[in-house]
C-alpha positions as CSV (number, residue, x, y, z in Angstrom):
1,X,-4.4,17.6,5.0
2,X,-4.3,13.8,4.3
3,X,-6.5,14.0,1.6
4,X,-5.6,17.0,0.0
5,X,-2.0,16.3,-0.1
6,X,-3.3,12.5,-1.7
7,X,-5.6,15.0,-4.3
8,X,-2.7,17.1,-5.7
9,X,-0.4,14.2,-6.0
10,X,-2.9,12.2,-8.2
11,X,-3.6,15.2,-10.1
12,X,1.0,15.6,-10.6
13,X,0.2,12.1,-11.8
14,X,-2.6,12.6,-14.4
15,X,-0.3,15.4,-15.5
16,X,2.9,13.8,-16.2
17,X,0.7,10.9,-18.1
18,X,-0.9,13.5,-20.0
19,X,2.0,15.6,-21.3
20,X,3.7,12.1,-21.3
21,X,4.7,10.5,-25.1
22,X,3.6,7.0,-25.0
23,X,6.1,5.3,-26.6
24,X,4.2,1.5,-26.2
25,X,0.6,0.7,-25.9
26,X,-0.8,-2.9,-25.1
27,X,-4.2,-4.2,-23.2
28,X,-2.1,-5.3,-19.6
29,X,-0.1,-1.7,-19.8
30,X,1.1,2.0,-21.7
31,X,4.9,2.7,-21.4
32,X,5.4,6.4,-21.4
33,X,8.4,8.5,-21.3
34,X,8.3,11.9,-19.8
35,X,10.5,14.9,-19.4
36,X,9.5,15.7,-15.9
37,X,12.5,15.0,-13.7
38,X,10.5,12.0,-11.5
39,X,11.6,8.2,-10.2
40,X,10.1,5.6,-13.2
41,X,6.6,4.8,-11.6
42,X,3.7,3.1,-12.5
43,X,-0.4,4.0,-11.8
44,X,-2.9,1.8,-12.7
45,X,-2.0,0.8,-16.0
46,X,0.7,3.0,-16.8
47,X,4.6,2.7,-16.2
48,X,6.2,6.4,-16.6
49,X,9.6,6.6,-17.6
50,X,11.6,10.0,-17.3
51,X,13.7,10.7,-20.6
52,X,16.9,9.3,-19.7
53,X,19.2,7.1,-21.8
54,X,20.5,5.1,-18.8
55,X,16.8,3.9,-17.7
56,X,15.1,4.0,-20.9
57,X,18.1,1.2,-21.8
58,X,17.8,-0.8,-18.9
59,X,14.9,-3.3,-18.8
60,X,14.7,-4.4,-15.7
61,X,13.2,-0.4,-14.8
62,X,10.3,-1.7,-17.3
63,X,10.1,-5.2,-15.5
64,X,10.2,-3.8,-12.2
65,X,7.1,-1.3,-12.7
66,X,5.2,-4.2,-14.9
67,X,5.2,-6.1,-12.1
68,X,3.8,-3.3,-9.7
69,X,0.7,-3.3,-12.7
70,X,0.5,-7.4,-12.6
71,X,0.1,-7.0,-8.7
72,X,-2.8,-4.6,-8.7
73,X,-0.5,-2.7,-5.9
74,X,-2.0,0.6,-7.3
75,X,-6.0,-0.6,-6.3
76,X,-4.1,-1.2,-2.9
77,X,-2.9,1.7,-2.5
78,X,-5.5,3.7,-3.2
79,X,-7.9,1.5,-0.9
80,X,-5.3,1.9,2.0
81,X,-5.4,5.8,1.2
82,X,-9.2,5.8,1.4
83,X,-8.7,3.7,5.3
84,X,-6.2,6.5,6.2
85,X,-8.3,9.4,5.3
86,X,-10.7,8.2,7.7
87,X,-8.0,6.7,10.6
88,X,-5.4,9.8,9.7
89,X,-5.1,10.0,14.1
90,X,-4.1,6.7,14.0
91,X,-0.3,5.5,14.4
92,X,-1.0,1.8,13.3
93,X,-2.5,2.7,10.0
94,X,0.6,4.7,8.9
95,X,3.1,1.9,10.2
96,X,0.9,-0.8,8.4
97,X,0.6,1.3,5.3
98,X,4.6,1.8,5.2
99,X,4.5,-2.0,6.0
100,X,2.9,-2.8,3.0
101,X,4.5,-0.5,0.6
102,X,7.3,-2.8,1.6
103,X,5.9,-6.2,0.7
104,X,4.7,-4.6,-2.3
105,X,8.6,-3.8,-3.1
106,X,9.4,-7.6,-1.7
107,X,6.9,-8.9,-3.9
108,X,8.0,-7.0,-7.3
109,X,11.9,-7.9,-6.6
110,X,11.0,-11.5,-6.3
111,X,9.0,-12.0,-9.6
112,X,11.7,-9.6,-11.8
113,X,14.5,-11.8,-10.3
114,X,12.3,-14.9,-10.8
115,X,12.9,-14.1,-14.7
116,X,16.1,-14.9,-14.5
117,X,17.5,-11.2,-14.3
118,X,20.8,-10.8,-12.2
119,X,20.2,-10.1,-8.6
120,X,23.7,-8.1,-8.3
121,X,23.2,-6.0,-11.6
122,X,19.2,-6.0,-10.6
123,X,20.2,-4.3,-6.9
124,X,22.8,-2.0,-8.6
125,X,19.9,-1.0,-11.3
126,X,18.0,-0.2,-7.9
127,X,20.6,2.2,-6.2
128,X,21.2,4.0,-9.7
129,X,17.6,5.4,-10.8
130,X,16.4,5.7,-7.2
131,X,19.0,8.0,-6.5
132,X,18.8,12.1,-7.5
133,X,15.1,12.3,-8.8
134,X,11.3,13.0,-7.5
135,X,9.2,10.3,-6.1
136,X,5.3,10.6,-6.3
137,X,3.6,9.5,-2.8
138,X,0.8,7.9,-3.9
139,X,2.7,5.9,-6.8
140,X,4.5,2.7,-7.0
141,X,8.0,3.5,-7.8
142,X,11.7,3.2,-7.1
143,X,11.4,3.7,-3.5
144,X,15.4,4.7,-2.2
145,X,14.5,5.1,1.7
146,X,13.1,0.9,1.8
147,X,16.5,-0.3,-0.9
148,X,18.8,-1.5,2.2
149,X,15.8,-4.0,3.6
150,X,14.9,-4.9,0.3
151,X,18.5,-5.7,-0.6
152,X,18.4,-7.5,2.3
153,X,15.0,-10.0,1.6
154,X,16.3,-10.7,-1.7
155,X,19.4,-12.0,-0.5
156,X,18.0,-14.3,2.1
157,X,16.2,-17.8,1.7
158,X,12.7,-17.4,0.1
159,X,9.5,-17.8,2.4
160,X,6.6,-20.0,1.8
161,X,3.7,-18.9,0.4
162,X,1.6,-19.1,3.2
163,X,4.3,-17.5,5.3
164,X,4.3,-14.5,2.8
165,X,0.0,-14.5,2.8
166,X,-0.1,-14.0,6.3
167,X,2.3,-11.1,6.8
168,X,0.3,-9.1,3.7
169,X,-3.4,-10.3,4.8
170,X,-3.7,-10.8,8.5
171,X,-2.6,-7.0,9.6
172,X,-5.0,-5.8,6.6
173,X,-8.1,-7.8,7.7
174,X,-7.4,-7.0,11.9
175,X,-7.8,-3.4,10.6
176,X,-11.1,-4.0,8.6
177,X,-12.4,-5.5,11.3
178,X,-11.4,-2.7,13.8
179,X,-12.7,-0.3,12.0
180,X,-16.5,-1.6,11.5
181,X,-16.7,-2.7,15.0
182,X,-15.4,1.0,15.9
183,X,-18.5,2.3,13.5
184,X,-21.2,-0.3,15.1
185,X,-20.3,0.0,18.8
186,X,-21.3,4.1,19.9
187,X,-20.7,5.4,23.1
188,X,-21.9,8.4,25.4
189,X,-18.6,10.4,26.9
190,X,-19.1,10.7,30.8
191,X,-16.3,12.9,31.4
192,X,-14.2,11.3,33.2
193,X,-12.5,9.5,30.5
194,X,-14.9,6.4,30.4
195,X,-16.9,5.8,27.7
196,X,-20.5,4.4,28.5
197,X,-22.1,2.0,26.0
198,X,-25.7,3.0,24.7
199,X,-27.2,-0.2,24.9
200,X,-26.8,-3.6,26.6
201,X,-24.1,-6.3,25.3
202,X,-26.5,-8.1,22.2
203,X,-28.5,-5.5,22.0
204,X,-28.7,-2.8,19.2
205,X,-31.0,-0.3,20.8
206,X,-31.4,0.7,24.3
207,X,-35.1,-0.4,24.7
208,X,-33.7,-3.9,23.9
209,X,-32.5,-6.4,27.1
210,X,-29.5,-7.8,25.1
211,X,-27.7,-10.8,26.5
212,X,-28.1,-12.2,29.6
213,X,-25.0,-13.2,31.5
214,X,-24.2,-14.7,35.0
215,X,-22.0,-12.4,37.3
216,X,-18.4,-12.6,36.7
217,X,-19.3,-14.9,33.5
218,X,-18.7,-13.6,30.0
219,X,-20.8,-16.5,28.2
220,X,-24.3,-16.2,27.3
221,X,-27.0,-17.5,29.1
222,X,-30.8,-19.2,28.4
């Protein structure tokens, strides 16, 4: 279900690009105006604008989805769709993927505004093309259900860099590193709910002795 629903909305995607009228063409991005009734969006390296004289007009709609290109958040989104076709049973893969879909928001608010755009006219820009039209899941876009919170962040006090880094990074590698150790590591189902390791600790095969430990000690020994 994961993937297909992922499947038909890249394929709405190609579509609206397709029928689309490019109306600017340059090597970072394609600006494309579209009668389909959608939220502005951008997907890889193309912003989609629906025909309407009150966004077409407004530049920070342009600005806003040129950033979303700058940042890659496309390539991260699809990678994090690829982790959640495989950990779809998994509540802490759709929270962190929400997560991030937020910082990606946080991220493109902060470098429009750093261009010297208004942050009042910029917010009420937000609430009036992110109300009344289609959003496309696996998109970046105008995103109405995350526009209190991000309201919020870009009226308080910037965060450091590093501050910034390791609320994007540190859930995202935690994950990665979850999910090899879950692929190394097998395990033989007893029954009873426990689940009984093939091998020793250290060892990769069950003909191998693995570590040796002391009892009650978790460090190796000679």
């Amino acid at each position: 279900f994961v993937l297909g629903s992922r499947v038909i909305s890249a394929v709405k995607v190609r579509k609206i690009i397709k029928r689309g009228r490019t109306v600017e063409s340059t090597d970072k991005c394609n600006i494309i105006v579209s009668d389909s009734n959608v939220q502005p969006f951008s997907w890889m390296n193309d912003v989609v604008l629906p025909n309407d004289p009150a966004i077409l007009n407004d530049p920070v709609v342009v600005e806003h989805e040129k950033a979303h290109i700058a940042f890659g958040h496309s390539y991260e989104l699809l990678i994090f769709d690829i982790i959640t076709f495989v950990q779809w049973f998994n509540p802490a893969v759709w929270l962190m993927r929400r997560d991030m879909c937020a910082v990606h928001e946080f991220q493109v608010d902060a470098a429009v505004l750093e261009k010297g755009y208004d942050r009042k006219g910029y917010q009420y820009s937000l609430l009036n093309h992110a109300v009344g039209l289609k959003a496309i899941a696996i998109a970046c876009g105008f995103k109405l259900n995350s526009l209190r919170d991000r309201i919020g962040m870009m009226n308080r006090p910037a965060s450091s860099v590093k501050k910034v880094a390791k609320i994007i990074y540190i859930p995202l590698i935690t994950l990665l590193v979850i999910l090899i150790w879950a692929r190394k590591n097998k395990y033989v189902d007893m029954g009873t709910g426990v689940l009984w390791a093939t091998c020793n600790l250290g060892a990769s095969h069950p003909e191998e002795a693995g570590s040796y430990y002391a009892w009650g000690e978790t460090y190796e020994k000679e």
